[in-house]
N, C-alpha and C positions, 0 to 999 in steps of 0.2 A: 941267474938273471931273473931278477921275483918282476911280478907285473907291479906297476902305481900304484893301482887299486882298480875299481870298476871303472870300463870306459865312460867316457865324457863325452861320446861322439854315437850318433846313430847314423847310420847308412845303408843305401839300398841301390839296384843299377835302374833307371830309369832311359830307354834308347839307348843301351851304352855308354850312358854317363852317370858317373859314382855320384851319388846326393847324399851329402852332408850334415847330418843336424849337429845342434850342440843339444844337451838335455841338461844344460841348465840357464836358467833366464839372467843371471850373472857370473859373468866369466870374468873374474880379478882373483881369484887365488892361486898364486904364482905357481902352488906346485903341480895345480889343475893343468897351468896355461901350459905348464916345461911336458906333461903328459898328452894334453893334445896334438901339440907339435910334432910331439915323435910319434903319435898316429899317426898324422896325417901323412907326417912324411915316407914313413913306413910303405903307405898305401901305392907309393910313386915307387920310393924304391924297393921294396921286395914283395906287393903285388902287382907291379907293373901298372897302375891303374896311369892315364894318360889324360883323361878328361873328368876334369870335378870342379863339382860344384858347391860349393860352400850356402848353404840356405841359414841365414841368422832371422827369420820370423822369429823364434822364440827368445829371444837374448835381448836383454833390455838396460845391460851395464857392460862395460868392454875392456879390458887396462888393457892400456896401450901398448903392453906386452905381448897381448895376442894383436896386434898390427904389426909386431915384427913377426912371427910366428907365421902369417899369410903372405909376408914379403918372402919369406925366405922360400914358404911351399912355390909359391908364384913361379922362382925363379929356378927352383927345382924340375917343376913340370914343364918348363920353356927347356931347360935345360934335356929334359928326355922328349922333345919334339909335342908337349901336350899344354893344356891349357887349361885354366880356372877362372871361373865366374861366379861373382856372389847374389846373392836375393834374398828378398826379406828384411832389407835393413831399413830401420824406422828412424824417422826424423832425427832423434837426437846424435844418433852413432853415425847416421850418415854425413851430418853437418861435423863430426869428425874425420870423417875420408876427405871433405868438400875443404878442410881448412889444414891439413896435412896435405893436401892436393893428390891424396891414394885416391880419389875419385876418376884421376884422372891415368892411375894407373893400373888399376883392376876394372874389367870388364863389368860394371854393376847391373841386375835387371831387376824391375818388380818382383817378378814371380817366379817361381821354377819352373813352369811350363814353360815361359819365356825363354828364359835362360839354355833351357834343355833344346829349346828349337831353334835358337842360335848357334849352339854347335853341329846340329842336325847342318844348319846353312851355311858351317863354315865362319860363320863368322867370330 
């Protein structure tokens, strides 16, 4: 079982929630997007992690490969009792979530502090 190649994904626990980067500012190469997924899912399923955060500041192009890819983690983490919230996302990607209507189904915040002190509140 050989690894993809080098992670596509940085993360750190912030209050006890997993924060997410991508380290790269375009996310469309399919075999990237199929290697992220199975981190991230990884992270739910066999380091139990229950609360994450997906922070897209640096990411500046998106296939819409990876919006299946956070649909699926989404329903993953609902699925083991835990939740995900994104930030950072810039005008143009978000006017993607806003017309796919994923706006209205992922918890979106400005910032990571935000986001991190919302599940601090629960919410």
């Amino acid at each position: 079982m050989g690894e993809a190649g080098p992670s596509r994904l940085l993360s750190h626990v912030q209050d006890g929630v997993t924060v997410v980067h991508f380290t790269d500012t375009k996310v469309i190469d399919q075999q990237n997007i199929s290697q992220i997924g199975a981190e991230l899912l990884a992270m739910v399923e066999q380091k139990g992690v229950r609360k994450m955060l997906i922070s897209l500041e640096h990411v500046r192009y998106l296939s819409s490969a990876v919006l299946g890819k956070l649909i699926s983690l989404h329903k993953a983490l609902r699925t083991a009792k835990g939740g995900l919230k994104l930030c950072g996302i810039c005008p143009p990607i978000y006017e993607v979530f806003e017309i796919t209507r994923l706006n209205q189904v992922f918890d979106i915040y400005e910032s990571q502090d935000e986001a991190v002190a919302a599940f601090r509140l629960g919410k």
